[in-house]
C-alpha positions in Angstrom: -19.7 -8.2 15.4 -16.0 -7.8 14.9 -13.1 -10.0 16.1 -10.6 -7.0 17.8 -7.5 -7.6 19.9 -7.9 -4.8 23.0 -4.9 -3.7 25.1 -6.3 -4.3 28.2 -4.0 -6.4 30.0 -5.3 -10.2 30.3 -7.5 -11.4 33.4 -5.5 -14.0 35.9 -6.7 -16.6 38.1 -5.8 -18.7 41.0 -7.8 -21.1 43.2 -7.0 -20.8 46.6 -7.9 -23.9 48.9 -10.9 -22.4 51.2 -9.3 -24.5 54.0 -5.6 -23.9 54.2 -5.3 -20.8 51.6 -2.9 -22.7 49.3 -3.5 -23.3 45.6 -5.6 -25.9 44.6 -4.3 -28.4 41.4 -6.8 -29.9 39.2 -6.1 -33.6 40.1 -6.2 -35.5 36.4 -8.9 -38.3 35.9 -11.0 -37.0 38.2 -14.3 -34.4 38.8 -12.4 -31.8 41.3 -9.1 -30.1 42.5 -6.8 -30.9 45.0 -4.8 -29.4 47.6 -1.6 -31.1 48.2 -1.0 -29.9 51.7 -4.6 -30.4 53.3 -6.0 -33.0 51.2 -9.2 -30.9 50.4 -11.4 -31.4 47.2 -13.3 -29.2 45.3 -15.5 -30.3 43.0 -15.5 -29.2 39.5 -19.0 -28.8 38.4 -19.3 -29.7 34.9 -20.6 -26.2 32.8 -24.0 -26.6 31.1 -24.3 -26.5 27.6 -23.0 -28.3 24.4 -19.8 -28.1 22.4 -20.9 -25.8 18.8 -19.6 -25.9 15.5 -18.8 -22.5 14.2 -19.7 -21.1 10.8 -15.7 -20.7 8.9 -16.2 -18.3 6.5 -17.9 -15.9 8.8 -15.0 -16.1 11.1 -12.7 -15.7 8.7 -14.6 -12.5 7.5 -14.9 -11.2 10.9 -11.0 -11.9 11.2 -10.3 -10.0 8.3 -12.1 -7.0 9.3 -11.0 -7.2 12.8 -8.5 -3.9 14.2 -5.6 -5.4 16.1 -3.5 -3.3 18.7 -0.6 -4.5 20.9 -1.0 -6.1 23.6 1.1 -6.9 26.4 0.8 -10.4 28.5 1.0 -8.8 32.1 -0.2 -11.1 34.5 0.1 -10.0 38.1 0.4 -12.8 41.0 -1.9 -12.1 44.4 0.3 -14.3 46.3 3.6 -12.8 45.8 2.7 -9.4 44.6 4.8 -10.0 41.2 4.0 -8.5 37.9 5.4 -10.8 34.9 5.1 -11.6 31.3 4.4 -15.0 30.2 5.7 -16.7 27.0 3.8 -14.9 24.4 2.3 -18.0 23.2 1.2 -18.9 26.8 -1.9 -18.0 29.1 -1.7 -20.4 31.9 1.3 -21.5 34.0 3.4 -20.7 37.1 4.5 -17.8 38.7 7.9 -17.6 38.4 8.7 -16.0 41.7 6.4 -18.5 44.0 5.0 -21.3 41.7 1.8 -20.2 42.3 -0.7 -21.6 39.6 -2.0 -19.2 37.3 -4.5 -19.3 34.6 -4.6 -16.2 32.6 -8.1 -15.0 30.4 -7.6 -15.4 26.8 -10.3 -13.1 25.3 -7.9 -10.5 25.2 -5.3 -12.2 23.8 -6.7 -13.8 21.1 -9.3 -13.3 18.7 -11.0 -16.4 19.5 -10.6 -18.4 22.7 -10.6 -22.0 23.2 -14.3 -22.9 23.6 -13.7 -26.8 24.8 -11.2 -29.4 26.3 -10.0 -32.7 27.3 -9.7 -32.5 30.7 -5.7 -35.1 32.0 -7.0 -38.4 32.6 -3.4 -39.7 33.1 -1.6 -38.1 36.0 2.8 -37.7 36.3 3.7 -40.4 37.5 1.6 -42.8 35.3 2.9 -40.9 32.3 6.7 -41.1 33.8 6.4 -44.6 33.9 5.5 -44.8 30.3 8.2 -42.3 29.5 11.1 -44.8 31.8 9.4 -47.7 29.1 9.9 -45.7 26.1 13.4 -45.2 26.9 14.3 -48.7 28.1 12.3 -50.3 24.8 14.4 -47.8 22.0 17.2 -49.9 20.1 20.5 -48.8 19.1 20.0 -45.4 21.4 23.1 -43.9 23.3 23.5 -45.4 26.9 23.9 -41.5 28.1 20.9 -40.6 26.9 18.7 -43.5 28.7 20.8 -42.9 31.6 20.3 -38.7 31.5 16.6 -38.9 30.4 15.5 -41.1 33.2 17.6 -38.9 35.8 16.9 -35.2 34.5 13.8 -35.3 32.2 11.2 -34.0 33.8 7.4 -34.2 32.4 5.4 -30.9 31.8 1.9 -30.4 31.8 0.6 -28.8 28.8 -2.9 -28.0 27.5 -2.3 -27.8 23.6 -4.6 -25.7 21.1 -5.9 -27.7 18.3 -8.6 -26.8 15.7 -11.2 -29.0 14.4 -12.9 -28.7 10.7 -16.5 -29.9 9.5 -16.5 -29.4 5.9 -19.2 -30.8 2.9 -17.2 -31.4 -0.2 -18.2 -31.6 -3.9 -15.4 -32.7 -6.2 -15.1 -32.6 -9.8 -12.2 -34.7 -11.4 -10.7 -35.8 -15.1 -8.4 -38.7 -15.7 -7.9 -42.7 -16.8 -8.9 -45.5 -16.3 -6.2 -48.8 -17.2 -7.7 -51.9 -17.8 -4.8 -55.1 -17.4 -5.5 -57.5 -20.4 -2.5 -60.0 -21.5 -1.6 -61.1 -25.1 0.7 -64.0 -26.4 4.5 -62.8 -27.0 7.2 -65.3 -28.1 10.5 -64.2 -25.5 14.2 -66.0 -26.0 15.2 -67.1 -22.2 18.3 -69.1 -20.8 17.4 -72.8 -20.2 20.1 -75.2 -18.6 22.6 -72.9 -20.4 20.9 -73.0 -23.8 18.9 -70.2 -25.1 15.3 -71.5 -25.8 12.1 -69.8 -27.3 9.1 -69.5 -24.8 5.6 -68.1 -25.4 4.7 -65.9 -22.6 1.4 -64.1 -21.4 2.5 -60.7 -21.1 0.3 -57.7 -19.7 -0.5 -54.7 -21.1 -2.8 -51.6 -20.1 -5.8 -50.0 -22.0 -6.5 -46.7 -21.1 -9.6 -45.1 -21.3 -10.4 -41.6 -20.4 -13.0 -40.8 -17.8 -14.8 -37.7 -15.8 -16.9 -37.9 -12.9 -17.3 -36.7 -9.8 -17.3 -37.9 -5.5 -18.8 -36.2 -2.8 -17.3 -36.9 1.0 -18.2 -35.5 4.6 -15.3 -34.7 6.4 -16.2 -34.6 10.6 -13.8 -32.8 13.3 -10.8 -32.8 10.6 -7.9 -32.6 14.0 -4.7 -29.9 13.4 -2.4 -29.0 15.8 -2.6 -24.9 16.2 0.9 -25.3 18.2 4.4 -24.2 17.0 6.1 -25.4 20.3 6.3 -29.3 19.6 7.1 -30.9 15.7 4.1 -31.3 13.7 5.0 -34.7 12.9 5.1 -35.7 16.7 1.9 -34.1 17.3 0.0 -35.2 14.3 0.9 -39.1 15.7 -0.7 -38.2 19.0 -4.1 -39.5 17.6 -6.6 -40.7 17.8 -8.1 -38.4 20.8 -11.9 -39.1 22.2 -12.8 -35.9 20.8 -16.7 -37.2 21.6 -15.6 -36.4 25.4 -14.7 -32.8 24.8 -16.0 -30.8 27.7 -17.1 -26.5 27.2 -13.3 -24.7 28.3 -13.4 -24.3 32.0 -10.2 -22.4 33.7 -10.3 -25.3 36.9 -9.2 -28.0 34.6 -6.1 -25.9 34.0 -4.7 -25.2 37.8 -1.3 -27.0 37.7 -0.6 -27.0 34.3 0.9 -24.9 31.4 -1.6 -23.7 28.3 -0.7 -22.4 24.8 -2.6 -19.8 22.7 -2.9 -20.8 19.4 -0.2 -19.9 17.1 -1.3 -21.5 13.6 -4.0 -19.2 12.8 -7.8 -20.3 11.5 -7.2 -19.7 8.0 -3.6 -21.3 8.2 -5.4 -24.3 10.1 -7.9 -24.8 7.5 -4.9 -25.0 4.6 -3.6 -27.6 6.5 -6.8 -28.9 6.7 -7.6 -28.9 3.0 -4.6 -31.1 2.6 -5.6 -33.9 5.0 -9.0 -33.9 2.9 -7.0 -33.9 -0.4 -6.0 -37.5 0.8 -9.0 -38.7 1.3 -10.8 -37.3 -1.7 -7.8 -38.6 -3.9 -8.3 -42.4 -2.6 -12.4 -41.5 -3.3 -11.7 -40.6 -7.0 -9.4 -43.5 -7.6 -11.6 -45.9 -5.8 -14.6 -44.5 -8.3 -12.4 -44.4 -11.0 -12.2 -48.0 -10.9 -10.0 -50.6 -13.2 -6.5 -51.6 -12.3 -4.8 -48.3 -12.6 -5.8 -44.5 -12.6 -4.3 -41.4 -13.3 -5.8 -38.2 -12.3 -5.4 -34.7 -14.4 -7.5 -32.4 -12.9 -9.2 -32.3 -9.5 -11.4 -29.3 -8.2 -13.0 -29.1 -5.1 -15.7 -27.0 -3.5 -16.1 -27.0 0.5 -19.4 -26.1 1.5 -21.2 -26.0 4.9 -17.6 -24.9 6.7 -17.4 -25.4 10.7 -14.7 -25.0 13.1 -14.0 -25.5 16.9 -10.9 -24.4 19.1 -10.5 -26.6 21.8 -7.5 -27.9 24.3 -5.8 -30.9 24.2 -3.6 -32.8 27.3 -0.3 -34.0 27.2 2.9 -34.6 28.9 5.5 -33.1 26.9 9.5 -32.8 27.8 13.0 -33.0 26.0 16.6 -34.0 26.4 19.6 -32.5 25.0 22.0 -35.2 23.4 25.7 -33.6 21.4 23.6 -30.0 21.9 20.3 -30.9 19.7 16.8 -31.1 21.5 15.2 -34.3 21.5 11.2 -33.8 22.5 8.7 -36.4 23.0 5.2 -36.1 24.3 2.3 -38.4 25.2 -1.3 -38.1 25.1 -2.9 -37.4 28.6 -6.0 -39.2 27.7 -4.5 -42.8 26.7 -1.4 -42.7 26.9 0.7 -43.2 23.6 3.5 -41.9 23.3 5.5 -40.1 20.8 8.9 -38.8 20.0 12.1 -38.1 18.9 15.6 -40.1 19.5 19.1 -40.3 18.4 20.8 -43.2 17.5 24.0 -44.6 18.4 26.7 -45.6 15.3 28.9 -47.6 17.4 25.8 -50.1 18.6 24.8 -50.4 14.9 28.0 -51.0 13.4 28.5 -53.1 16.4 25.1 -55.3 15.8 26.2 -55.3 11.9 29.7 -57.1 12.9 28.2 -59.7 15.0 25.7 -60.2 12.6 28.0 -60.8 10.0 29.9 -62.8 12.5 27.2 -65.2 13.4 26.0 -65.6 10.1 29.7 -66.5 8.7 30.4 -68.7 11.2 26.8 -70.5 10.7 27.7 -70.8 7.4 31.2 -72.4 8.2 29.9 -74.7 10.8 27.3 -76.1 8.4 29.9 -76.4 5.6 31.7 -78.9 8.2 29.0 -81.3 8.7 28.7 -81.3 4.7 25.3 -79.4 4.5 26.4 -78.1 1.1 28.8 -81.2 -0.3 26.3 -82.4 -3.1 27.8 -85.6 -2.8 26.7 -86.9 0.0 22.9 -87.0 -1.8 24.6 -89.5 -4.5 24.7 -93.1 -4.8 27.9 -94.9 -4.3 28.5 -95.3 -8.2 27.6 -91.6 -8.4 29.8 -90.7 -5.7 32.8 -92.7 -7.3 31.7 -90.6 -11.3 31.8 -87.7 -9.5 34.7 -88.3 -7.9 36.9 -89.5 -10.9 35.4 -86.4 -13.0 36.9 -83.9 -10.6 40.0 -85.5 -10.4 43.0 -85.2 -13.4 44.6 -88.0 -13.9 
């Protein structure tokens, strides 16, 4: 079977309420979706069958082989009538004429669609009120961008794509082992102004050279298949209950924005390698052994290859400060928060000054009460010789 990109225009959904007709939201941390105007629920049932790991390299094969032909993202709203494009790198959103919740297929967008989720667990205004604390908690940040990010920031939705790795690794290595053992050396040193002779134990290393090799299991490696947020805000977003992902269901996403993937499988695993790189090198030096190591060589084979594309939740926005972005985002499921800030020079050189402030004046204010006059720990006939020696007579 081959992966191929069709041009068929992409599949949309809405979910009308069966009560009032309006569009029903999935409501986060809960089983069902709900209609803000009549109160009615409807119940999500939860889709039979159990999250699979997917054989890499065959994928990857299939990928390579697979035709690809344009495709344009033409999603037409029921409500409204309207025909639109999404963002090419979304397939669930809003209608931009009516607001209308619209999730969009993704088997004809991509080669291979999400297969799991997270479903929000935290709804908007929990994760505002996290945001407002964020904001208020930041030192040495601008008061016009507290004041501008709690008035205008406002929280998005966003289901983002992730892939996960299984991977059975066999790694050969060559390098050295140091061994700390200490010998006798005499050294010259000041002592009360005179320089004296010491024996000292100094250390030195023996290396030895070694070979061996480390075999590690690495379990639902996590990347981030999004180019929308920094990886490095991402990445920080764990650690995600990934033991609670769900099979993908289209409900969970009424009322909230979705990415495609745009790091692709064979990308993602790169990325992957190099978060198992880590690991194995801390394996080899911990089975290296001794004091200190040095690696020369290291080669690795991956065996036993899996992969899953799944969705994760967050609640992602950004403020403008002197015309650069600032994002942040924060995990749906518990909460934590990550992001980018500026910083402001005045209220650091500020905090510097008083520092410096506080500290000389400390330092004056002891010297007063005589903290540092060595006198005043004499005797009497000491005070007097000390006295007479610092006068010239």
């Amino acid at each position: 079977m081959k992966f191929t990109k069709v041009s068929k225009a992409p599949a949309s959904k809405r979910f009308p309420c069966t009560q009032c007709g309006a569009v029903l939201k999935y409501a986060p941390g809960t089983q069902y979706q709900s209609c803000e105007y009549c109160n009615f629920e409807n119940h999500i049932e939860l889709r039979a069958g159990s999250i699979k790991e997917l054989p890499l390299d065959q994928a990857l094969q299939q990928l390579s082989e697979s035709s690809v032909t344009a495709v344009k993202n033409n999603i037409h709203c029921d409500e409204c009538g309207a025909t639109f494009q999404f963002k090419s790198s979304v397939h669930a959103g809003e209608c931009p004429f009516c607001g209308t919740p619209i999730v969009s297929s993704t088997e004809h967008i991509k080669s291979i669609p999400a297969s799991s989720l997270l479903p929000f667990s935290i709804e908007q205004k929990t994760a505002q009120k996290l945001f407002n604390k964020w904001i208020k908690s930041l030192w040495f940040a601008p008061n016009a961008v507290k004041k501008y990010a709690r008035s205008k920031t406002k929280l998005s939705g966003i289901y983002l794509p992730f892939w996960t790795f299984d991977s059975d690794t066999q790694t050969y290595y060559q390098g050295e082992r140091g061994d700390t053992y200490y010998v006798q050396q005499r050294v010259q040193v000041m002592r009360n102004k005179r320089l004296v002779t010491e024996t000292r134990q100094v250390p030195k290393i023996r290396w030895t050279t070694v070979s061996g090799q480390v075999a590690c299991f690495f379990d639902d490696v996590l990347i981030g298949a999004s180019r929308s947020l920094p990886r490095k805000i991402v990445d920080t977003l764990k650690p995600w209950d990934l033991d609670e992902l769900i099979p993908y269901d289209e409900n969970y996403l009424s009322g909230f924005s979705s990415e495609f993937y745009q790091v692709d499988l064979d990308e993602g695993f790169d990325y992957a390698k190099q978060v198992m790189d880590n690991k194995i090198y801390r394996d080899i030096s911990h089975d290296i052994g001794g004091d200190h190591q040095r690696v020369h060589s290291i080669q690795t084979q991956h065996k036993n290859n899996t992969y899953k594309h799944c969705l994760l939740p967050v609640w992602s926005a950004a403020f403008r400060y002197k015309d650069k972005p600032f994002h942040f985002v924060i995990n749906a499921r518990t909460g934590k928060i990550q992001g980018e800030r500026p910083y402001s020079v005045w209220k650091i050189s500020f905090a510097i000054l008083a520092t410096a402030t506080l500290l000389t004046g400390g330092w004056y204010y002891l010297d007063s009460r005589g903290t540092f006059d060595n006198t005043q720990q004499l005797s009497e006939p000491q005070q007097a010789e000390y006295y007479f020696k610092s006068k010239d007579f």
